[in-house]
C-alpha positions as CSV (number, residue, x, y, z in Angstrom):
1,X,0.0,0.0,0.0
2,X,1.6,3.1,-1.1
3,X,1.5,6.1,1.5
4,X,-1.0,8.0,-0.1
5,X,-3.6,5.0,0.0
6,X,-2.3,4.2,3.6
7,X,-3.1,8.1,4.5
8,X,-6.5,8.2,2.9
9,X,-7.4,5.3,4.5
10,X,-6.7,6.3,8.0
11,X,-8.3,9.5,7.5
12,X,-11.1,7.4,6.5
13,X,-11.6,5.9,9.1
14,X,-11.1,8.5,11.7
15,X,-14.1,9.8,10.1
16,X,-15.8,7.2,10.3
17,X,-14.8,7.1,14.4
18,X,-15.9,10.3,14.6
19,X,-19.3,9.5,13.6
20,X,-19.5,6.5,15.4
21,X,-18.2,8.3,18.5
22,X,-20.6,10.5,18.2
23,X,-23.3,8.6,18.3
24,X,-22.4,6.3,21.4
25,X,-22.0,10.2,23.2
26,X,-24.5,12.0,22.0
27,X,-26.7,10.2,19.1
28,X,-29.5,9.2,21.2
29,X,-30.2,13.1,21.4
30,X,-33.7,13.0,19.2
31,X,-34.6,10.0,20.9
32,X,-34.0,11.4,24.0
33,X,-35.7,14.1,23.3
34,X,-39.1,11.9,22.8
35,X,-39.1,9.7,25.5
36,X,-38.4,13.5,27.7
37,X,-41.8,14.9,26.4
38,X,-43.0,12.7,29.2
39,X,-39.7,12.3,31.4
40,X,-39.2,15.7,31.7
41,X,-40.4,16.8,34.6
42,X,-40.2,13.1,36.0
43,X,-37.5,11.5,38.3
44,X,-36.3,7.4,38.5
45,X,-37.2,6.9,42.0
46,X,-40.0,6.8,44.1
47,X,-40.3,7.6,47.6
48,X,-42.5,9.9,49.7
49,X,-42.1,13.4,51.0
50,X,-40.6,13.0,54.5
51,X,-38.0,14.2,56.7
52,X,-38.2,17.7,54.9
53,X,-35.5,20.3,56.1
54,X,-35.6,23.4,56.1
55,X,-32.9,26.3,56.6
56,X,-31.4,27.7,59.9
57,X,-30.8,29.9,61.0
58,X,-26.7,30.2,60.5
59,X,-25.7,32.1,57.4
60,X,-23.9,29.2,56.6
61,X,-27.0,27.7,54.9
62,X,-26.5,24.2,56.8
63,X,-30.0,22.6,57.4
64,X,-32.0,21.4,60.3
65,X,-34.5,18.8,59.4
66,X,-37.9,18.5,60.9
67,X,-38.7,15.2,61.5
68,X,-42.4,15.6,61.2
69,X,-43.3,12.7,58.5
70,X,-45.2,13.9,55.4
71,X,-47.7,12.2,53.6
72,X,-50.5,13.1,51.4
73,X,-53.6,11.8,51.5
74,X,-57.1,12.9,49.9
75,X,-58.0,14.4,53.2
76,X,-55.5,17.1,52.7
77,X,-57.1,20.5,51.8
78,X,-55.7,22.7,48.6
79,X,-56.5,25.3,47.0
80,X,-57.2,25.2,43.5
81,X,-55.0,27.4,40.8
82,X,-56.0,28.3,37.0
83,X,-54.5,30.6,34.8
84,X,-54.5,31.0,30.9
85,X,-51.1,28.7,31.4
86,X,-51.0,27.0,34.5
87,X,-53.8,24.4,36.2
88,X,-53.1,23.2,39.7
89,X,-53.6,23.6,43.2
90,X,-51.9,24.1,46.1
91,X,-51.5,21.9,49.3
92,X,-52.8,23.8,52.6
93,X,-50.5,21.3,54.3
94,X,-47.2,22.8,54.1
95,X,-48.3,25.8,52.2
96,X,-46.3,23.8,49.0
97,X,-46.8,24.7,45.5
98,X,-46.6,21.1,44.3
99,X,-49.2,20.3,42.1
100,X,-48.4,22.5,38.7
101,X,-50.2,21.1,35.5
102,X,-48.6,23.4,31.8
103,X,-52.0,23.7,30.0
104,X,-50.3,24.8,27.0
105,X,-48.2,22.1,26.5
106,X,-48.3,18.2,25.7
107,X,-46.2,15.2,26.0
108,X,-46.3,14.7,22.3
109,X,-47.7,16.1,19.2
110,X,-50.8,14.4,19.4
111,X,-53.3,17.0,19.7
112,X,-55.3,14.8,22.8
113,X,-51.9,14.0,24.3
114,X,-51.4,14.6,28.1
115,X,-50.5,18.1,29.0
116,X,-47.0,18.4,31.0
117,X,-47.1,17.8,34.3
118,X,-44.6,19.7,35.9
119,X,-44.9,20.0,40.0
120,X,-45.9,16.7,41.5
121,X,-47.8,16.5,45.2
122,X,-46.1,14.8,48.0
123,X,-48.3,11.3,47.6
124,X,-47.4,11.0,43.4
125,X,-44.5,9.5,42.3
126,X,-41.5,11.3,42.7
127,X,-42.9,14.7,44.5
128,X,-41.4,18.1,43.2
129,X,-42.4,21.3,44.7
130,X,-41.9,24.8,46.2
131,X,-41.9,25.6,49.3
132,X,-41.2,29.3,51.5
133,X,-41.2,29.9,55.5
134,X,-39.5,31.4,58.7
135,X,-36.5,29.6,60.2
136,X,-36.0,31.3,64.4
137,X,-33.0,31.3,66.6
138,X,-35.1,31.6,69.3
139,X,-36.8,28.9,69.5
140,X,-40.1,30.6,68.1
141,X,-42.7,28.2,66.6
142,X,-42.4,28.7,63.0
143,X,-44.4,26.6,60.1
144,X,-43.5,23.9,58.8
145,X,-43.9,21.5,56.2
146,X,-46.6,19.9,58.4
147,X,-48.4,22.7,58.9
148,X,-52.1,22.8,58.3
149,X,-53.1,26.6,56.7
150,X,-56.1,28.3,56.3
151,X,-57.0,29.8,53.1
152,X,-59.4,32.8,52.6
153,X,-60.7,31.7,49.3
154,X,-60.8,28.4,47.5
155,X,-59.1,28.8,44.1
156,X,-56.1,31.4,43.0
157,X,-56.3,33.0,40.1
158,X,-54.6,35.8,38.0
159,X,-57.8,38.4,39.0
160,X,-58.2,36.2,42.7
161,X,-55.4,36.4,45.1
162,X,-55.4,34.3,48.4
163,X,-54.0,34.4,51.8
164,X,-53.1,31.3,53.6
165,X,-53.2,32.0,58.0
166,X,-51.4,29.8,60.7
167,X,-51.6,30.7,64.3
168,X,-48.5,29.5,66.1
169,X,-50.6,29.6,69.4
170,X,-48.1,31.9,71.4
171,X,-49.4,35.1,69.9
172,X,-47.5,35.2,66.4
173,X,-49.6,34.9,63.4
174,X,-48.3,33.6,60.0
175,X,-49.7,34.9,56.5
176,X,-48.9,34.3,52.9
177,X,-50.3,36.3,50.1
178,X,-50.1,35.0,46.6
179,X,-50.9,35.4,43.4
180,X,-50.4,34.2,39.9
181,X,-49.8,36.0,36.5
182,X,-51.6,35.0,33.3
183,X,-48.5,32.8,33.1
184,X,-46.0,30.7,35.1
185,X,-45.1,33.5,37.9
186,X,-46.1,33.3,41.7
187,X,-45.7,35.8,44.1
188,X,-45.3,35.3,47.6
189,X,-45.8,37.8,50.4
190,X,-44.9,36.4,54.1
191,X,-46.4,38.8,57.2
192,X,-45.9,37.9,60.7
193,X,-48.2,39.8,63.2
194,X,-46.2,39.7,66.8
195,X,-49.0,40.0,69.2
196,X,-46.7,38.9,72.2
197,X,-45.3,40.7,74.7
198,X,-41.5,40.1,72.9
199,X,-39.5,41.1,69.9
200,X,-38.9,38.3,67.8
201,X,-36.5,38.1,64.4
202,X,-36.9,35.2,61.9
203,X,-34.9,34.0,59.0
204,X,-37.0,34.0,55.5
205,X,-36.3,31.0,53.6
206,X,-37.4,29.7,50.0
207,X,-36.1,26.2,48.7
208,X,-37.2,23.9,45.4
209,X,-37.0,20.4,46.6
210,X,-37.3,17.4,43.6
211,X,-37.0,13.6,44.9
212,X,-34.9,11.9,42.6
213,X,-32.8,12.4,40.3
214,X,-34.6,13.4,36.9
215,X,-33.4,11.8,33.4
216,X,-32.3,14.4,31.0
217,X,-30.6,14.3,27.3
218,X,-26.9,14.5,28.6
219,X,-25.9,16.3,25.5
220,X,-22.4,18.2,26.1
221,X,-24.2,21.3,24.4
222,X,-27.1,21.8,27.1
223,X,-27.6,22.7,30.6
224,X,-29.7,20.7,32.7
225,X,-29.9,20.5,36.7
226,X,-29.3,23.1,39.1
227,X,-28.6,27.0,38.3
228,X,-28.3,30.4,39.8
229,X,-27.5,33.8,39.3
230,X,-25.3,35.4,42.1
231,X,-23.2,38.4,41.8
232,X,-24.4,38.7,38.0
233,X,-22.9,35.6,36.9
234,X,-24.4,32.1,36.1
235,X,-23.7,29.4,38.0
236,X,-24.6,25.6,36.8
237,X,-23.9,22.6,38.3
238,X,-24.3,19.3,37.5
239,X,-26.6,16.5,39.6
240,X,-23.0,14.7,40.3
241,X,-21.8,18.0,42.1
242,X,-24.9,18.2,44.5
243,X,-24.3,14.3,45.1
244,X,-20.6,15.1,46.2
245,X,-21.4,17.9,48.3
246,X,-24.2,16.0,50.3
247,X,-26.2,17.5,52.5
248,X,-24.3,20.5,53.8
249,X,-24.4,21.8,50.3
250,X,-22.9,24.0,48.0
251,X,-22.9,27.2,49.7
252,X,-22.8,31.0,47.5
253,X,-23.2,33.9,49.6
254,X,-23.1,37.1,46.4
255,X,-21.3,40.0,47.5
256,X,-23.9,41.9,45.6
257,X,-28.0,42.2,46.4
258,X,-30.3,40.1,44.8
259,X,-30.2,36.7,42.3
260,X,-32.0,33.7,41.9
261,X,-31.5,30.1,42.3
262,X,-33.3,27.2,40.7
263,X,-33.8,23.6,38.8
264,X,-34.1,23.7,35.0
265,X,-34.6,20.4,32.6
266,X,-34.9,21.3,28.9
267,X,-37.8,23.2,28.4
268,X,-39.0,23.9,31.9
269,X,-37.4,25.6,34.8
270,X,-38.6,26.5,38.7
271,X,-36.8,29.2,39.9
272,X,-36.6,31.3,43.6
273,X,-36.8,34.5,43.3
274,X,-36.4,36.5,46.4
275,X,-36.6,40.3,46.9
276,X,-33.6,41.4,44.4
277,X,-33.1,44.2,47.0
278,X,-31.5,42.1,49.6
279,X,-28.6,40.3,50.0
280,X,-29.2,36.3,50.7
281,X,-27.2,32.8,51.1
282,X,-27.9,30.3,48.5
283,X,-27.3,26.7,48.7
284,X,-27.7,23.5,45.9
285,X,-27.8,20.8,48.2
286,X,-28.7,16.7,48.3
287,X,-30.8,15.0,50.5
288,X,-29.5,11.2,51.5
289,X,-33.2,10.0,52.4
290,X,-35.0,6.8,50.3
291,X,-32.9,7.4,47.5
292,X,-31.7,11.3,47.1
293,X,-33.6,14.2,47.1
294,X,-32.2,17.4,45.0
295,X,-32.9,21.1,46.7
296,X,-31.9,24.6,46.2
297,X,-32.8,27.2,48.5
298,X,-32.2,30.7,49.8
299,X,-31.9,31.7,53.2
300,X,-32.3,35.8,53.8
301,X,-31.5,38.5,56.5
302,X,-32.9,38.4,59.8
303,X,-36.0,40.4,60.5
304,X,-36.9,41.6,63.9
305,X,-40.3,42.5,64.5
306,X,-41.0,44.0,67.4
307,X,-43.9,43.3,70.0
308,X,-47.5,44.4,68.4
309,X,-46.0,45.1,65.0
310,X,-45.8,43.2,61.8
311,X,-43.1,42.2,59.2
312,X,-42.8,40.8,56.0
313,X,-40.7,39.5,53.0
314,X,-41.8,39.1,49.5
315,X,-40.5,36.5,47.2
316,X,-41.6,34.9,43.9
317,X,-41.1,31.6,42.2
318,X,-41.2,31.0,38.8
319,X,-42.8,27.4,37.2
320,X,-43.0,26.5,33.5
321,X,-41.8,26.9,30.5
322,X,-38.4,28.5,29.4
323,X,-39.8,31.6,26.9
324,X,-37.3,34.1,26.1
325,X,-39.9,37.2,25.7
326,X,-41.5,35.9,28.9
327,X,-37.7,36.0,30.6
328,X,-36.8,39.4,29.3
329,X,-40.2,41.1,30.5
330,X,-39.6,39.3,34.0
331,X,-36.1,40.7,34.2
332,X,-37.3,44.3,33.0
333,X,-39.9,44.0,35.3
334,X,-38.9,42.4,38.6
335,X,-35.2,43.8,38.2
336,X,-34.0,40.1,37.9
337,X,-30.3,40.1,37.4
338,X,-29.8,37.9,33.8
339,X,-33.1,36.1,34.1
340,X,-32.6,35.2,30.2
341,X,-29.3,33.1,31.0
342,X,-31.7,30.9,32.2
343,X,-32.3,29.4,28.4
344,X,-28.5,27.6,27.8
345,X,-27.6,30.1,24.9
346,X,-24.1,29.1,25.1
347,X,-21.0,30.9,23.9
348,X,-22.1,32.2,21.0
349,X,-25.0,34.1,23.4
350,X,-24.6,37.5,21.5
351,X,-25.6,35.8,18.3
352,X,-28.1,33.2,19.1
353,X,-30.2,35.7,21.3
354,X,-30.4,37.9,18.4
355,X,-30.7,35.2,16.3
356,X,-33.9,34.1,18.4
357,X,-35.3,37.6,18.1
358,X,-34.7,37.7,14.4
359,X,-36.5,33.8,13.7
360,X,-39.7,35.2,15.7
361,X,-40.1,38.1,13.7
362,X,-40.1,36.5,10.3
363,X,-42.3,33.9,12.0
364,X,-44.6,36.7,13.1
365,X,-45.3,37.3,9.5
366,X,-44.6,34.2,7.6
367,X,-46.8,31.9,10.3
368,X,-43.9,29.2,9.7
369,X,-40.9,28.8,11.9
370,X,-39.4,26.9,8.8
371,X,-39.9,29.6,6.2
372,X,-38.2,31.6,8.7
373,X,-35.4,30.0,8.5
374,X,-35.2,30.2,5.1
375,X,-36.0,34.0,5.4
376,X,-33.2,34.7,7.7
377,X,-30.4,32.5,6.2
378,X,-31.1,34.5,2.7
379,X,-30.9,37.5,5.3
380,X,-27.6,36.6,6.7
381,X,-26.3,36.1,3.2
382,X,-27.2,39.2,2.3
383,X,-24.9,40.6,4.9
384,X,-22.3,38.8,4.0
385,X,-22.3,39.1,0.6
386,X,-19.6,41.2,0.0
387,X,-17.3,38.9,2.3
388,X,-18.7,35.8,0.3
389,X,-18.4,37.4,-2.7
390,X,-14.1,38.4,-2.3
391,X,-14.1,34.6,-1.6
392,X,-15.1,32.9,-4.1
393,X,-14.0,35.7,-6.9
394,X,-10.8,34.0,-5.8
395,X,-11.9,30.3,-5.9
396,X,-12.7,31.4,-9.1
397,X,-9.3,32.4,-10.3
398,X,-7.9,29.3,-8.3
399,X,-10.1,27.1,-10.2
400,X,-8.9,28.9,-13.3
401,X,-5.0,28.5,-12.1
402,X,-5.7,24.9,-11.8
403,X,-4.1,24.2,-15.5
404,X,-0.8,25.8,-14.6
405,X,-0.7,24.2,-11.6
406,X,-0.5,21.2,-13.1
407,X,1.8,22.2,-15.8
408,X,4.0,22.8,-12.1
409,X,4.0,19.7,-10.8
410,X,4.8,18.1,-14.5
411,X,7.6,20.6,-14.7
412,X,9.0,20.2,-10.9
413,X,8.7,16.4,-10.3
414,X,8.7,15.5,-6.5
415,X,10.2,18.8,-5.5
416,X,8.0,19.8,-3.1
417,X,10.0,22.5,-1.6
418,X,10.3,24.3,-5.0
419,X,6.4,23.8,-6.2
420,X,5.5,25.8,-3.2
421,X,7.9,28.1,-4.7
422,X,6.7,28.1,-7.8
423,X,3.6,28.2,-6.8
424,X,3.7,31.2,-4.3
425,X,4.9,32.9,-7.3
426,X,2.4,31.9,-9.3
427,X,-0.5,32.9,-7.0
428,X,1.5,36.3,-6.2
429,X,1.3,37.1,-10.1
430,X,-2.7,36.6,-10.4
431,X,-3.2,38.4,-6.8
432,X,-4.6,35.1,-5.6
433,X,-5.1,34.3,-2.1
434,X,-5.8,30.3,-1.5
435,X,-6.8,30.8,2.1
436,X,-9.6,33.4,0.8
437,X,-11.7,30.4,0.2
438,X,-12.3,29.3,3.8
439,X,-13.6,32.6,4.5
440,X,-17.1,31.7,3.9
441,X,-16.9,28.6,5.8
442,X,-15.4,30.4,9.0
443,X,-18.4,32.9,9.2
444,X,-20.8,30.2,8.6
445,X,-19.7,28.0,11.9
446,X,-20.4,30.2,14.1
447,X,-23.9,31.0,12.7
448,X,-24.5,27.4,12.4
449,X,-23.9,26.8,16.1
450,X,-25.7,30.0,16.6
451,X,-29.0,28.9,14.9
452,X,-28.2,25.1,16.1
453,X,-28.6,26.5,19.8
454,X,-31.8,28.4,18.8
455,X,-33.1,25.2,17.8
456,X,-32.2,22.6,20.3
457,X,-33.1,24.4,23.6
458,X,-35.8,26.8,22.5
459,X,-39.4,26.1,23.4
460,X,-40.2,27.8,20.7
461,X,-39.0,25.5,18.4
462,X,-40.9,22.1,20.6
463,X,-43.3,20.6,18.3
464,X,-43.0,23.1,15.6
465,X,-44.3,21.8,12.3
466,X,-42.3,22.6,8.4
467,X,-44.0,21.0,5.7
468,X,-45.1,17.6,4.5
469,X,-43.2,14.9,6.8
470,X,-41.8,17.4,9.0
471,X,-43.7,17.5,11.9
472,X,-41.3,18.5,14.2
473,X,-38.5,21.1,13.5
474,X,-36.7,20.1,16.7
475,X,-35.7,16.9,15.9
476,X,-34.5,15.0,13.5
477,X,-35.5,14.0,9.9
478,X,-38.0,11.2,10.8
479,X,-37.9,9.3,7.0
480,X,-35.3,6.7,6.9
481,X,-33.2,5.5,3.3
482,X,-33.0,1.9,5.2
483,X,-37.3,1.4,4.8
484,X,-37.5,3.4,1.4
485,X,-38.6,6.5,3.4
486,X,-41.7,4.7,4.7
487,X,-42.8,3.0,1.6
488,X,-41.2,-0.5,3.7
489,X,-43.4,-1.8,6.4
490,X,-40.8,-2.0,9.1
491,X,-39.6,0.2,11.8
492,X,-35.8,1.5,11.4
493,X,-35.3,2.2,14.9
494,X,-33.2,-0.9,15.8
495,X,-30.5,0.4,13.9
496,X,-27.7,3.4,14.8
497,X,-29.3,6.8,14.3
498,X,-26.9,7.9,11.6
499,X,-27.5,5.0,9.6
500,X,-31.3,6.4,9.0
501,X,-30.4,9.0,6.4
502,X,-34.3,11.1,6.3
503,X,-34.7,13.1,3.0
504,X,-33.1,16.3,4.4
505,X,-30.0,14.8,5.4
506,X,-29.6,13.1,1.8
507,X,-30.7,16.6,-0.1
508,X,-27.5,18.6,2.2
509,X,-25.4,16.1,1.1
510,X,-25.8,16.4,-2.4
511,X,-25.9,20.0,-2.5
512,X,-22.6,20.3,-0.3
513,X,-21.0,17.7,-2.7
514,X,-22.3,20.5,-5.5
515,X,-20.9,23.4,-3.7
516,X,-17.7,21.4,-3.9
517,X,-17.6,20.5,-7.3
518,X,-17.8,24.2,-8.0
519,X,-14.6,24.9,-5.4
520,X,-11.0,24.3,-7.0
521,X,-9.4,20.9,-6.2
522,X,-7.2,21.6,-3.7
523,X,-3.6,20.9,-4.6
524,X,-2.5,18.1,-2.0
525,X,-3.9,14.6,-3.5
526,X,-4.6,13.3,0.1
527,X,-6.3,16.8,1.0
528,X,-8.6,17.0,-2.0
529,X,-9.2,13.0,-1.2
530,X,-10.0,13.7,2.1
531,X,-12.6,17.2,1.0
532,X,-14.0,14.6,-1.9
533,X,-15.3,12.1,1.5
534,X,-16.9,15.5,3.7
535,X,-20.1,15.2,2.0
536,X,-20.7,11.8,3.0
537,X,-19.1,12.0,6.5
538,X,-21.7,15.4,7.2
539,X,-24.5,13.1,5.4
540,X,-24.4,10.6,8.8
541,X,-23.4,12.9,10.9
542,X,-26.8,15.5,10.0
543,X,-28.5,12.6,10.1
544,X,-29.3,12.9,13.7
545,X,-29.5,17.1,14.1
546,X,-32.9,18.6,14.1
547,X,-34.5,19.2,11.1
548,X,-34.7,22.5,10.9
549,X,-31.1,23.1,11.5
550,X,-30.4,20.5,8.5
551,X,-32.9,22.8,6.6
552,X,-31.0,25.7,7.5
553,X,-27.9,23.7,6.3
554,X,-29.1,22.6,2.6
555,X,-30.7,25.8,1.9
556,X,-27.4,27.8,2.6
557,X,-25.8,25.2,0.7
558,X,-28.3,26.3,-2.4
559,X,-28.3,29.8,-1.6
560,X,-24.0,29.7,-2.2
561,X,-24.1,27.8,-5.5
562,X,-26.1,29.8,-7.1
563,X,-23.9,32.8,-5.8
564,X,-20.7,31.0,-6.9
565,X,-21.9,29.3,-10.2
566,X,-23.5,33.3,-11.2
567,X,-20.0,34.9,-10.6
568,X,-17.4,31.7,-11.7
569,X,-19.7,32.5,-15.4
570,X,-19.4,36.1,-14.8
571,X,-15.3,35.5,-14.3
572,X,-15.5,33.0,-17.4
573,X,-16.9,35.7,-19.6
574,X,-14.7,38.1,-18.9
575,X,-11.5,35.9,-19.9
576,X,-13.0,35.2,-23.2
């Protein structure tokens, strides 16, 4: 085997690693991504509520637990809660927000699929809720997670609000105001009335308790688990870190006022949300009871409240899904420091935001989140038109140079050294420059990862329909070359993901092998070898992206033939 045969081959098969690698990593991704509609908000283990802590006193955030045993039963009063998005209700035992239904939302595409549960009561499997309260250093009797409240009226709504009452029997009453907002935002108003002879101060507290640990797409690309805010910075951390820290926690104590804590999956986040005026001690911790229990939690200043006076902390909690306008009004509005980072934007944040901004528009007027992709990749080659154009003016005269390049290599032999020369010369004469080529390709990865981000973790994009087969923009082609595209009556599914080539895939790797055709042959035999296998190796590897992105992808491709082929004739003209 001769050493170019032995290089192609290995390079080859790296590719061919690659993909395969890819897939054991990160190819389940789409398939994920289905069984999730349902998983989402949905851990592995079951247990019930018990042994829940709540935070003490000490700044240091390290919990006390109350030993009071939790269970729910049918007896258990609640108060019902409707909005335009949210159905639910919430237990008057423990004043929890644990039973949040996402009317707007389903598991699948089916239109009479089940609508996304989201926060699950203390007696389903696998209970996920909010919870707020009063820690003392006194020794005060403060509520707990066993305390039964009474509630002023019997459902919360946006127009309705509700306050839950607990007397602690030593002349300190407990309130809680809340209300809803047409979406997924509660707010939560604590008042203590000291009618006793004493002054009194009490800790404020807020913590996001989820039993078990929740299955998510463990894709390197996206965030999932716990995630805060402090000091104007993001923090995430991973299930694994909570697990390591135990149950004294990771403890963040911002030098600056305000911040947020919470859990996010994919598409749906709760979040705490505590008076951004105040300074507070945050904490991701795990539980070690029945099987693990995940919490985050805030822990504020003291108050005092003196005898025959009231006070009071306000704090909100948001519960639904992740909406980027809905995120921006919140942070406008509340004065929530980088609310929006709570979508995983990723590095490329100052494009894909924009990007996101730019895709709702056109789909405000073309009623298709496809056809605005099409409308904003012809946008974006608009701008770079003139950059694209410089480019491949001088694959153009590359392409043209190609005879005399050969007439080189005929002339030099295996002189390496001096065809470079010669070369270097040559391109020098015609004001050539080779690397002007990759230009195009170098501003086009990061608006590919920009638009791929948009895709993959926006809501926005969940369930989103294109045309014909495309029912879903946010995952992958769902035709398959292995049963004819449907026309076999056997399921693909038992075989690798990039193995079922959809239509999409197949129509991006003919035009990218057309787009090359049109590129000069690069002058290194192994190199243009190598560039002549990219189609195929991107073929698989689209294979499993979403759709839309591979739509993106193949109309780009399209978009820059027509733009090289119109000025490689215009350049052809010329020379005649």
């Amino acid at each position: 085997m001769n050493p170019e045969t032995r290089n192609l081959v290995a390079a080859i098969s790296l590719s061919m690693a690659v993909l395969i690698g890819y897939q054991l990593l990160f190819g389940d991704v789409n398939n994920v991504n289905q069984d999730l509609m349902q998983k989402e908000s949905i851990s592995k283990n079951t247990n019930d509520s018990s042994n829940i802590p709540i935070p003490s006193n000490e700044n240091s955030g390290i919990l006390n637990s109350d030993n009071s045993k939790i269970v729910e039963t049918k007896a258990v009063p609640r108060v019902s809660v409707m909005s335009k998005e949210v159905s639910g209700s919430i237990s008057l035992r423990g004043a929890r927000i644990d039973d949040v239904t996402l009317t707007q939302y389903r598991e699948t595409i089916e239109p009479d699929s089940k609508q996304i549960n989201f926060l699950l009561k203390s007696n389903e499997r696998n209970p996920y809720f909010v919870e707020f309260g009063w820690s003392s250093p006194d020794g005060i009797k403060v509520p707990n997670g066993n305390t039964l409240w009474k509630s002023s009226k019997e459902i919360l709504t946006p127009e309705t609000n509700i306050t839950l009452s607990w007397d602690n029997g030593e002349g300190v009453l407990f309130f809680q105001d809340i209300s809803v907002d047409d979406t997924f935002m509660f707010t939560v108003n604590q008042r203590v009335q000291n009618n006793s002879k004493n002054s009194i101060s009490l800790y404020p507290y807020g913590l996001i308790r989820r039993t078990g640990e929740p299955e998510t797409t463990k894709f390197f690309v996206l965030h999932e688990g716990p995630l805060g805010v402090f000091d104007g910075t993001l923090s995430e951390k991973s299930y694994d870190d909570l697990k390591d820290a135990g149950r004294k926690g990771i403890n963040i104590k911002p030098s600056e006022s305000g911040g947020w804590i919470g859990l996010t999956d994919k598409y749906w986040m709760t979040a705490l949300l505590p008076d951004q005026k105040e300074n507070y001690n945050f904490t991701y911790r795990h539980l070690n009871s029945n099987g693990g229990e995940f919490q985050t939690d805030f822990l504020g200043q003291a108050i005092k409240i003196n005898s025959k006076s009231q006070g009071e902390f306000l704090a909100r909690t948001f519960a639904g899904a992740k909406r980027l306008v809905l995120f921006d009004d919140y942070e406008e509005r509340f004065n929530i420091k980088h609310f929006d980072l709570a979508i995983d934007f990723g590095w490329f944040y100052f494009l894909t935001k924009p990007f996101f901004y730019a895709l709702s528009w056109a789909y405000g007027y073309l009623g298709n989140f496809g056809l605005a992709i099409l409308a904003i990749t012809v946008a974006v080659k608009l701008v770079f038109f003139p950059l694209a154009n410089k480019s491949y003016k001088s694959m153009a005269k590359m392409r043209n140079l190609s005879p005399e390049i050969q007439k080189l290599r005929e002339r030099v032999g295996d002189d390496r050294q001096k065809l470079n020369q010669e070369m270097m010369a040559l391109y020098k004469k015609e004001k050539v420059n080779p690397a002007a080529g990759c230009l195009p390709i170098l501003v086009q990865i990061p608006v590919f990862f920009a638009l791929y981000k948009v895709l993959f973790v926006s809501i926005e994009m969940r369930q989103t329909p294109f045309f014909g087969w495309i029912k879903d923009l946010s995952v992958s082609d769902p035709t398959s070359v292995l049963n004819l595209f449907g026309l076999l009556p056997y399921s693909t599914s038992i075989f690798p993901d990039f193995l079922n080539l959809g239509v999409w895939p197949l129509l991006m790797g003919v035009t990218m092998f057309l787009q090359q055709r049109l590129n000069p042959t690069p002058p290194d035999p192994i190199q243009a070898k190598i560039f002549a296998w990219m189609p195929v190796a991107f073929t698989f590897l689209l294979a499993t992206f979403p759709a839309g992105l591979v739509i993106y992808w193949t109309w780009n491709n399209l978009l820059s033939i027509c733009q090289q082929w119109l000025i490689m004739n215009g350049m052809k003209k010329k020379t005649k």
